[in-house]
Structure formats: structure tokens, C-alpha cells
N, C-alpha and C positions, 0 to 999 in steps of 0.2 A: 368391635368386641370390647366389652368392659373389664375393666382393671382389675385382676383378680391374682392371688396369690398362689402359687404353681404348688403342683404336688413334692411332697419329699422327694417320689422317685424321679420324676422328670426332673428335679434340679439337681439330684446328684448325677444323673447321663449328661445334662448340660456343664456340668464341674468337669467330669469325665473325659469331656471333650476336650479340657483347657488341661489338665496333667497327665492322658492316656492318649495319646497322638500315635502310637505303636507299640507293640508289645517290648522293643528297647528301655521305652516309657515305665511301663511295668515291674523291668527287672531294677532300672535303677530306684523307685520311689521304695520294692521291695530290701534292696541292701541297703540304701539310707537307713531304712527302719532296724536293721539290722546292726548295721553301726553304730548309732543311736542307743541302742540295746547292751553295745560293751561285749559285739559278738568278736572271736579271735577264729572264729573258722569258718568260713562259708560257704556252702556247697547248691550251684546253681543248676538246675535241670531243665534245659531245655528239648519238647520234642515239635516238628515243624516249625520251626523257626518261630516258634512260639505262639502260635494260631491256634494249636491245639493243649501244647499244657507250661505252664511253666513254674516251678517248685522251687523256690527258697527257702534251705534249712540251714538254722545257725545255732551257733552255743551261746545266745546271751542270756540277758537275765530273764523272760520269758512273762507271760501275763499272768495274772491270777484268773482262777474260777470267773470269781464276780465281776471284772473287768472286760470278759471277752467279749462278751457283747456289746457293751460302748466302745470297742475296739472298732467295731464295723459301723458305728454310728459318725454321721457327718458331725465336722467342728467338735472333734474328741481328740484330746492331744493330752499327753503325760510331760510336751515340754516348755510351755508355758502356763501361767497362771495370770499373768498380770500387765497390765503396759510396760512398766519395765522391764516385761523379763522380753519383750516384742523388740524393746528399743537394744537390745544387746544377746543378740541369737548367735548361740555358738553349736546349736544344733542343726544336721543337717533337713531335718523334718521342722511343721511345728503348726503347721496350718489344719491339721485334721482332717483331711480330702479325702487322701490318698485310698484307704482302706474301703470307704463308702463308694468313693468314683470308680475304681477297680470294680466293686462288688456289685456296683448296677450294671457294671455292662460284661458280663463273665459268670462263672459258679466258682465262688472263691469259699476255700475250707481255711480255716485257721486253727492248728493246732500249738496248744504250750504247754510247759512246767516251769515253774519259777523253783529256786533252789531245796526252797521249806514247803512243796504243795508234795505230799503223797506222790499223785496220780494225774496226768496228764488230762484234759476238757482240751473238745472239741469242737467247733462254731463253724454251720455251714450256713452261707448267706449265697441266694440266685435271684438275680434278672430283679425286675420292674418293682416287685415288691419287698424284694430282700430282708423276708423276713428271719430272723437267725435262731436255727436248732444247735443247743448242746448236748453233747453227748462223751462219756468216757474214754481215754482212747490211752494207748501207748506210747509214750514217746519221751528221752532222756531232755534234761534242762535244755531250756532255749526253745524257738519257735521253728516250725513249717509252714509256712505260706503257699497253698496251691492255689495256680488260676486255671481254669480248664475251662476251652471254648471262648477264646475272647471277643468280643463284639457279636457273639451268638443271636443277642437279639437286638443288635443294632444294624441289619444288612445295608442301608448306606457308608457305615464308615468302615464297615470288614471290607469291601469292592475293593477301597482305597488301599490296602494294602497290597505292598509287592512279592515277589518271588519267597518261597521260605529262604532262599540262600540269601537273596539280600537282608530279608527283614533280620536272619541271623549273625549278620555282617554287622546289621547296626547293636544288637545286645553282645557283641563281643567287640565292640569296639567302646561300647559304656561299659565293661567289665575293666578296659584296659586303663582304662582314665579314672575308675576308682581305684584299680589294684597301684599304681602310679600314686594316688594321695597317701594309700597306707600301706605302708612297706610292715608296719606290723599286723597284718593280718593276712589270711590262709585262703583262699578262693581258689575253686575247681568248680570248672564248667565241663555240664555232658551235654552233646546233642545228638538225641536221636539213638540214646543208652550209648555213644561213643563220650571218652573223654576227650576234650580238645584241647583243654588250659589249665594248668595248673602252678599258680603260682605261690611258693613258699613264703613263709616269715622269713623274714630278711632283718637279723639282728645285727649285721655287723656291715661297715663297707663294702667288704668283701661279696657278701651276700647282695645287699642293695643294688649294687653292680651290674650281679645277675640278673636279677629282675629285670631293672631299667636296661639291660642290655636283650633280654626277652622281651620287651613290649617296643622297644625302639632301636633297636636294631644293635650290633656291635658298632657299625659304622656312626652313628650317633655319635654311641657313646668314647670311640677314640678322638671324634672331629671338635665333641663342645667343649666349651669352658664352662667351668663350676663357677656360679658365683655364688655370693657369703653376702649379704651387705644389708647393712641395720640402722635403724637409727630412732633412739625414742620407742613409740611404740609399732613405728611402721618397720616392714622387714623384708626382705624379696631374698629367696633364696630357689636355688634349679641349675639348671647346664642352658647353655644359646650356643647355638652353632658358631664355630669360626667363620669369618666372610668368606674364606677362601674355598669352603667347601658349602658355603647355600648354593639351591641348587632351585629350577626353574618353578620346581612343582613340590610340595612337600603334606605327608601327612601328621607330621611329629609337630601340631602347635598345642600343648597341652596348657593350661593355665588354672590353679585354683585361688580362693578368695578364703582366708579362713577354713582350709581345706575345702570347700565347696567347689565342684566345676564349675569352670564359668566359660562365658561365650562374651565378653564386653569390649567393646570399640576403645574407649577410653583408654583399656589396656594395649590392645594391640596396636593402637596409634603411636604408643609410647614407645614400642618395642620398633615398630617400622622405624620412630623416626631418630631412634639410635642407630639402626644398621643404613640410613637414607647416605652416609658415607662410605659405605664401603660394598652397597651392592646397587644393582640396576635395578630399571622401574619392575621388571620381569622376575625378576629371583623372588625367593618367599623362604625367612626366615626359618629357619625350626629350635625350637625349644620348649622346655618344661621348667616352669616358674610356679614358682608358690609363693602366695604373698601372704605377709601378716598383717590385719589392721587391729586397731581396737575396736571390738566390735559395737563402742556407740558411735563411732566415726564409720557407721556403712550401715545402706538398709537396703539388706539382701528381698524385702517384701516387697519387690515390685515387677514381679513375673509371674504367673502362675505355675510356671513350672520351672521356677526358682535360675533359669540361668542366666539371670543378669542380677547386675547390683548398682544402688546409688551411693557415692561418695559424696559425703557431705564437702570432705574439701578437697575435690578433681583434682584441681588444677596442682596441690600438692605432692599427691599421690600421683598423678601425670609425670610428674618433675622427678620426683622420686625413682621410679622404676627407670626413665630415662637413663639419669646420669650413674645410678648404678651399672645398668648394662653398657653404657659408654665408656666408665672405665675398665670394665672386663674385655672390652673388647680393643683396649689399645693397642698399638702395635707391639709394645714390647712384651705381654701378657701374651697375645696371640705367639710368637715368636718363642715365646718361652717353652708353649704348650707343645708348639709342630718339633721342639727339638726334645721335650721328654717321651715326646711318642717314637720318634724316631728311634731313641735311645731304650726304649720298653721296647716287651716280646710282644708278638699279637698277639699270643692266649691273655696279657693281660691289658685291658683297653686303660686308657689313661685318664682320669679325672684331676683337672688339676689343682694343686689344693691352692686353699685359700692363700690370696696376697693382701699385700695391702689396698691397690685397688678393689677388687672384687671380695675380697675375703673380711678385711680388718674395719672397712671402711676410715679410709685415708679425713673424710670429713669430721668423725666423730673421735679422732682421737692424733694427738701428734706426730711427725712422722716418726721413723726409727726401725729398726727390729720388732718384728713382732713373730708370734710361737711359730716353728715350724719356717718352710720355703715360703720365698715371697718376693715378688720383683716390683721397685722400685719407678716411680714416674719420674719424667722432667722436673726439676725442681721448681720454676715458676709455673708450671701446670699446677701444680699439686698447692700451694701457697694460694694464688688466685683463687681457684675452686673451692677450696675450704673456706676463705671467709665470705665467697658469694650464696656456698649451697648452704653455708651453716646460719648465715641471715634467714634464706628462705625458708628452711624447716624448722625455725627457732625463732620467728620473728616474737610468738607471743612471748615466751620465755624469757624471750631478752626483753621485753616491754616489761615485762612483772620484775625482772631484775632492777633494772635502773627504777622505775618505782621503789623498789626494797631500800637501793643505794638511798634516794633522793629522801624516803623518812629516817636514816638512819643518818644522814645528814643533820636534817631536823631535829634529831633527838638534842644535838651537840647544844651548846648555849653560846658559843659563836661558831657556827655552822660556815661560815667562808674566812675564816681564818686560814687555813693551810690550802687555799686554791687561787692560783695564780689567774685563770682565764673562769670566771664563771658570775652569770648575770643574776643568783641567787639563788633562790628555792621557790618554788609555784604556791602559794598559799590558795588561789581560787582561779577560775575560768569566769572573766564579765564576758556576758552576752554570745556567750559559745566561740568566741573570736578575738578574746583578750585575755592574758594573760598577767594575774594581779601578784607581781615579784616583789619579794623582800631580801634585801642585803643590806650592807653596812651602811650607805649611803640614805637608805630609807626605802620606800616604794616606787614601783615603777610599772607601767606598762607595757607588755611583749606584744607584737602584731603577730599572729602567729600564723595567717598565711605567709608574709614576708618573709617571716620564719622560716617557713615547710620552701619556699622557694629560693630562696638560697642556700638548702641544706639540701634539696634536690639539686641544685647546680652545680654545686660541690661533687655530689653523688655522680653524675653525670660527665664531669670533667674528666678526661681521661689522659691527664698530667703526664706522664713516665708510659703507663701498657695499657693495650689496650680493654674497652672493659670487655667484660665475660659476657657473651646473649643465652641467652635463655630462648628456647625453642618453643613458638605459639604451638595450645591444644590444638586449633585448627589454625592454618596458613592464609591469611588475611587476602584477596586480590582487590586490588584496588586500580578501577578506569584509567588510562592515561593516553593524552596527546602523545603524538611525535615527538614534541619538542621537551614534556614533561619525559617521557622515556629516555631521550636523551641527555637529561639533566641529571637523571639514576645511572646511569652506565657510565655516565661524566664522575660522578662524584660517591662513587663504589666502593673504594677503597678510604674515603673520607667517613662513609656512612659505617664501614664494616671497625672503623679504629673505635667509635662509640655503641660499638655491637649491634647494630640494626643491619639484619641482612637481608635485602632487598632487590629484588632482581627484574629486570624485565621478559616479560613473558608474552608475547604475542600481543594483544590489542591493551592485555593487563601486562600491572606490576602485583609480583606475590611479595609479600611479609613473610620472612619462615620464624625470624627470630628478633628478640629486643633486647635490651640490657634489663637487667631486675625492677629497677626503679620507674621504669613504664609500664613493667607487665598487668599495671592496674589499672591503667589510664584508657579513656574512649582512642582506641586505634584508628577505629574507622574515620575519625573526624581528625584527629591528629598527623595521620602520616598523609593525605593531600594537601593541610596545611606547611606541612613540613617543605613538600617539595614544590609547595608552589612559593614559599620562604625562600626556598635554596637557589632558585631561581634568577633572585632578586639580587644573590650576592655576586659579587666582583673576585674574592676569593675566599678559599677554607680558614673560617677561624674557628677552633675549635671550641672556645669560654662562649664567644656569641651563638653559635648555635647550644650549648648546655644552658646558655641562661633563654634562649628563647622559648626550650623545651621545658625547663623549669615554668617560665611564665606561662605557659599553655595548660599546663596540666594541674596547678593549684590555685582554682577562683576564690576572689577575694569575700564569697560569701560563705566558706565551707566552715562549716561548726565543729568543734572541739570538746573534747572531753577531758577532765582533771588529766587523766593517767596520761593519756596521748600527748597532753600539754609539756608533762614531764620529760616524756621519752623526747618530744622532739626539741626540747631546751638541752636535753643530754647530749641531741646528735649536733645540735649547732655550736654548741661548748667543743666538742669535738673534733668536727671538721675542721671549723671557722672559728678558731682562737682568738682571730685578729680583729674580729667584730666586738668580742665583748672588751675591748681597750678601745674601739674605734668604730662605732655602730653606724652603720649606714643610715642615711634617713629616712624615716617611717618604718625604722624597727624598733626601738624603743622611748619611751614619755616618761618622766621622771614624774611621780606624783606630789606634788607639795602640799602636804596634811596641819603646817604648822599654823594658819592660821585658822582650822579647826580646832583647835589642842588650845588656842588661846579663847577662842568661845567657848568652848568648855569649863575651861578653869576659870573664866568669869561671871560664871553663870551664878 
């Protein structure tokens, strides 16, 4: 068959096929559009489970006459215009499908008024050729959306659907997951001319309450913790069940992204492997989280039916949602919660409010009092954690800072006059791997792997407490002998003081977790070296294995940048005071320029 280019209508029934997977399909792309629209009341009509019709009418701002018709036209959208507006989508539509893909495989009518039109236009669009009649019609601002007959003339993909009561099951279970993102908005569903739902605006806690206690039960909503927790422009805010009461099997995991539903592994990994201490393999969390990102840090376009998302940076947003839910779920929070419930009446279920864990967030601000109830962590808990997670989710920030420091250093005209421990200021980067310093003394050169490697062994030393691990996206297993196995189970408590927790498991060893300053390093090749290192020793010294770890993970050919040059002169000034009075060798080269300077001036 020769290569030829498909008709309009066959490619909007094959679109169709990627956003209309059941009539659930339909109701949700119709209330998105709806949302989208700035509707505050939505009223859903479903009859057989939505096989035979289903009616979306809302108050928003409605289409004009001469719009309608590109309304039904594929790749027609009012919410983008440009690559930019693609690269930062805060709308729940935007692809231009939906209208077209609905209207090829169904008889879809579309009625509106916009605030300033007289008189309401009507656009009926059916089957293969969908071509679209207007016509006059009645109907107060905002839109109506009917589908009637769906998959009529596609009888392979109609077979595949099930019972009206399930296929009903699934459009009122996508009502629940939208009415759950907008507590300001009004949705009633009918099925079959029966009302079945009806969920009010909810302006106050009070109200919220109710809802979230109509879509997730009361029992939910007395068993979760509320969390609060912010930082920058990421945000994760919902209720997660107490451990004490997850339970084997659950329907309550709700998650959105930017208000958008979502369905992503990423997320729920993060969430499992916060509760992986306090429940069994068997239990399944419940909760409803809503996360914020900045929307150029996510591209929601990699679904056709928009439920998944890519994070540009995972492994952040991994860590994030983590140790949020970690500390709301501490013992003393939980503990707190089971006793203001106990102390409430049952008509009124208990949300608990924001603390410092869960609420304030303990990382992004000192501790103390803050507005309102709030319970307190372990004090070297809460010390540790903050200056580990505020590294992590501020590493750029703090690199642009000490850049800021190190020119306003430069500004001075004796720039290391009032600094006791420092090997100057970075003028240039030779050869990606040298670093061309100036101070009182004259010039000089920094090795700046040497550098990054005994600023990482510093980082890694774990002098006084132990260090903090950071939990891998996925959990590393790595082959081992007998006797390899038994050198991990040997030296367990050795590995767990410089936060690597490591475990034997059947023919493997799993990795769950690392201290911060590895989380970037090749694991796979580093933790068999490790332990065939450990092997080798006679007993635990704690400096020797951080500088071997150091030495492993920074090659002496790795290239440098101006900025990077600075921060890591900042962190060895820092750590290692005692090197810039007392330089180890092959970390710095004095430059002698003066018999330069005298060819010069003979010239």
C-alpha cells in the first residue's frame, strides 16, 4: 500500500480512540472544558451509563456565533497560541482533540451564549463526516454540551464496553476526583433523570469538610493528617491516612498536579516510600494530595489523555513530597491527632491543623511558635533535616549566592583583608580543571578535583551524628556472594552511621538509601566497589572509608565551570579551614609571574 495521507475523518476516530476510551472519557474532557471556561456550576446528565446520552451544562463564559464551528474543528484551542504558552500550561485542556474526537464517533450538539451575544447558536456535528449545522436556539450564558449515541458508528469499540452500571461507576468516580480539586465549584449529576450527587461550593472549612467527607468517607476524614508544606515554588498540600488506620485494600488515592488528575508512579513511589515504615508490604495507603509546581518545571504533554506528567527535575520533586509526608507522619503529630479526635464529638471529624512539621514547614523557616496549634519535633531531628533538605532544594540558589558573595568580595580593593582562612578569589578556570586564584600573596593554582574531593570527604565524614540518607527514586539490588553478603550484615551498622542503608536480600543486596552527597554518583558501579573495599579491611574507620568514597566519585578529568569553581572554593574555605594555612599536596601551585613583569618592563 502506498504512503498516503488519511482522511480528516479517519484521523479524528483514530485521535478518538487515544482521549475517548469510555464514555467516563467524555464526561471528564467535557468538565475540563468547562473549568477552563470560569464555569461555577455544573450540572452532568447522564442516561445508560452514558451509551446513550450524556449532557454537560455549565455557566461559564460561553462561545461566540463565529467560533462555533472551529470549536468542533481538530487542533482548535482558545488555550494556547505559542511554544511558550505549551512550555507553561496551567489549563486543564489545550490540545484541541477533544471536541473533534468526541464528535467523530457520536452526534454531538453544542450550544452557547457568551455574556454580550443576544441570542444563543447552535452547532450539530455527526459521524464520519461531521459536518457542522448552526442554527438559533435558547439557552442562558455558558455552554451545553450533548453526546448522544456514542461509538454509534464505531461497533468495534461500543462491544468493548461494559455494563451501564459499571461504565456509570467509572463517570462518577471522575466527577469525584474533579469535585475533590474544586471545592469552588457546584456539580450535580443525574442518571437515568435520577439525581445521584450533588456537591455544593464549599467556601469555608467548614463546608470543605463536608464535601471531602461526602466523597471520602467520614472515616477518612477523622483517621488523616492534614498536611501544609511549601517551599519555593513547589507545594504539596491534602490529608494521608494515619498508619494506624491504613488498611489492606483502599479506594481513596487521589493525587493532582497543578490541579490536574493524575495517575504517576513517580508520585506514588514517593508516598509508598514514606509510609514503607510504618506499614506492611500488604497495606495501601490512602490519601488526597495536591501538589504545586511551577508550571515550566512539568510537561503535562506526554499522554494523550493528559494523565501523566514529566518533571524536569524528579528526583527533587521525589524528595520533596517524600519528606513532607515523613514528617506529618511522625510519631508525635500522629499522636497528637488520635488525641484531638478522641477529645472531638463525631459529628465533628478532625483535620489537624497545620504544625510545624506538616504545616509551617520546619525546613524553610526557624523553629519557634508559629500561628495557631502546632507540635514540635526532636530537636536534633529537626536541626539535621533542615540543613540536609534545605541543601537539596536550594542547591542552585545557594550556588548564585556565594557567586553574589565572591563578586562583592571583588568589588573591595583588598578583598582578603578581613578573612582569616581563604585561598582568594577565582579570577578564571585553565583548562576546565584549574583554577587561576588571586590574593595577597600573588597567584596561584587550585586543583579542583582535589578540591571537590576533600570537600566531599569532609561532606561524608560523619564526626559527632550520624549523616542523614536520602531515599533512592528506585531501590538499587546489587548480585552478591556468600561471603560479600556477609560482609553487609557484618558491617550494617557501620554503613547505616554514614547513611547508606543496605540490606541483604536473598541472592541480592538492595540500596534503599544514601547520604546526599552520593545521590549523584554512578551507584551501580560504586556500591560493589564499596563492598568489595570493605572487605579488604581489618576494622571500621570511619575518615578511610569517606576519603575512599570521596576518591571514587570525583575523576581527575572532570571539567569545571567559572561559577561551580567558586562555590566549590566556598565549600572547602568552609569545611576545611585548615588547608588554606596548611595545603595538602597537589592542591595548590603558587604562580611566579615576576620574571614576566621584568621582560616586560625591558622591553
Amino acid at each position: 500500500m502506498p504512503i498516503q495521507i488519511l482522511p480528516p475523518q479517519l484521523a479524528n476516530q483514530i485521535a478518538a480512540g487515544e482521549v475517548v476510551e469510555r464514555p467516563a472519557s467524555v464526561v471528564k474532557e467535557l468538565i475540563e472544558n468547562s473549568l477552563d471556561a470560569g464555569a461555577t456550576r455544573i450540572h452532568i446528565e447522564i442516561d445508560k451509563g452514558g451509551t446513550k446520552r450524556i449532557a454537560i451544562r455549565d455557566n461559564g463564559y460561553g462561545i461566540a456565533k463565529d467560533q462555533l464551528e472551529l470549536a468542533l474543528a481538530r487542533h482548535a484551542t482558545s488555550k494556547i497560541a505559542s511554544l511558550d504558552d505549551l512550555e507553561a500550561i496551567m489549563s486543564l485542556g489545550f490540545r484541541g482533540e477533544a471536541l473533534a474526537s468526541i464528535s467523530s464517533v457520536s452526534r454531538l450538539t453544542l450550544t452557547s451564549r457568551p455574556e454580550n451575544q443576544n441570542e444563543a447558536w447552535q452547532a450539530y456535528a455527526e459521524g464520519r463526516e461531521m459536518n457542522v449545522s448552526l442554527k438559533p436556539a435558547a439557552h442562558p450564558r455558558g455552554s451545553t454540551l450533548e453526546v448522544l449515541d456514542l461509538f454509534y458508528n464505531t461497533p468495534a469499540r461500543r462491544k468493548f464496553l461494559r455494563t451501564e452500571k459499571t461504565e456509570f461507576t467509572h463517570i462518577d468516580e471522575v466527577i469525584r476526583r474533579i469535585a475533590l480539586a474544586r471545592f469552588d465549584v457546584e456539580f450535580i449529576l443525574t442518571h437515568n433523570g435520577k439525581q445521584t450527587r450533588h456537591y455544593r461550593v464549599a467556601n469555608n472549612e467548614k463546608q470543605k469538610q463536608q464535601r471531602l467527607s461526602a466523597i471520602c468517607g467520614s472515616s477518612f476524614v477523622s483517621q488523616a493528617v492534614h498536611i501544609d508544606w511549601q517551599h519555593d515554588s513547589l507545594g504539596i498540600e491534602g490529608w494521608v491516612i494515619s498508619p494506624s488506620h491504613v488498611q489492606t485494600a483502599t479506594e481513596i488515592q487521589y493525587c493532582y498536579v497543578n490541579g490536574r488528575m493524575m495517575r504517576d508512579k513517580l508520585i506514588n513511589h514517593a508516598i509508598r516510600q514514606a509510609y514503607q515504615e510504618h506499614i506492611g508490604q500488604q497495606q495501601i495507603p490512602a490519601y488526597v494530595l495536591f501538589l504545586t509546581v511551577d508550571p515550566h518545571q512539568v510537561d503535562v504533554n506526554v499522554h494523550p489523555a493528559k494523565h501523566e506528567v514529566r518533571f524536569h527535575q524528579s528526583r527533587l520533586v521525589h524528595d520533596f513530597i517524600y519528606q513532607g509526608i515523613t514528617s506529618a507522619l511522625t510519631p508525635a503529630d500522629i499522636q497528637s491527632v488520635h488525641e484531638e479526635h478522641q477529645a472531638s464529638s463525631l459529628s465533628q471529624p478532625v483535620i489537624a491543623e497545620n504544625r510545624t512539621a506538616a504545616g509551617k514547614n520546619m525546613f524553610a523557616q526557624p523553629s519557634g511558635s508559629a500561628s495557631g496549634r502546632h507540635h514540635s519535633l526532636p530537636e536534633p531531628y529537626r536541626k539535621k533535616e533542615a540543613e540536609v533538605y534545605q541543601r537539596l532544594v536550594s542547591s542552585t540558589l545557594q550556588a548564585q549566592e556565594v557567586s553574589r558573595d565572591a563578586l562583592s568580595v571583588e568589588s573591595n580593593a583588598e578583598p582578603l583583608e578581613g578573612h582569616l582562612h581563604s585561598f582568594g578569589r577565582v579570577l578564571t578556570v585553565c583548562q576546565q580543571r584549574f583554577a587561576l586564584l588571586e590574593n595577597k600573596n600573588g597567584l596561584a593554582l587550585l586543583a579542583l578535583a582535589k578540591a571537590a574531593k576533600l570537600v566531599l570527604t569532609q561532606q561524608l565524614y560523619p564526626e559527632t551524628q550520624p549523616l542523614v540518607s536520602q531515599p533512592l527514586l528506585i531501590p538499587l539490588r546489587v548480585k552478591c556472594t556468600a561471603k560479600e553478603k556477609q560482609i553487609i550484615t557484618d558491617k550494617t551498622a557501620f554503613l547505616q552511621h554514614f547513611g547508606i542503608e543496605l540490606h541483604s536480600d536473598g541472592q541480592y543486596s538492595t540500596l534503599r538509601a544514601v547520604p546526599l552527597p552520593l545521590r549523584s554518583q554512578n551507584l551501580q558501579i560504586l556500591i560493589p566497589e564499596m563492598i568489595e573495599w570493605l572487605s579488604q579491611q581489618t576494622e571500621d574507620r570511619p575518615l578511610a572509608l569517606a576519603t575512599w568514597l570521596a576518591e571514587k566519585s570525583v575523576t581527575i578529568d572532570e571539567t569545571w565551570t567559572h561559577s561551580q569553581a567558586i562555590t566549590l572554593l566556598a565549600d572547602l574555605e568552609r569545611l576545611v579551614p585548615g588547608h588554606v594555612v596548611s595545603p595538602p599536596a597537589g592542591l595548590v601551585q603558587p604562580v611566579d609571574l615576576d620574571s614576566y613583569f621584568e621582560a616586560l618592563l625591558n622591553e
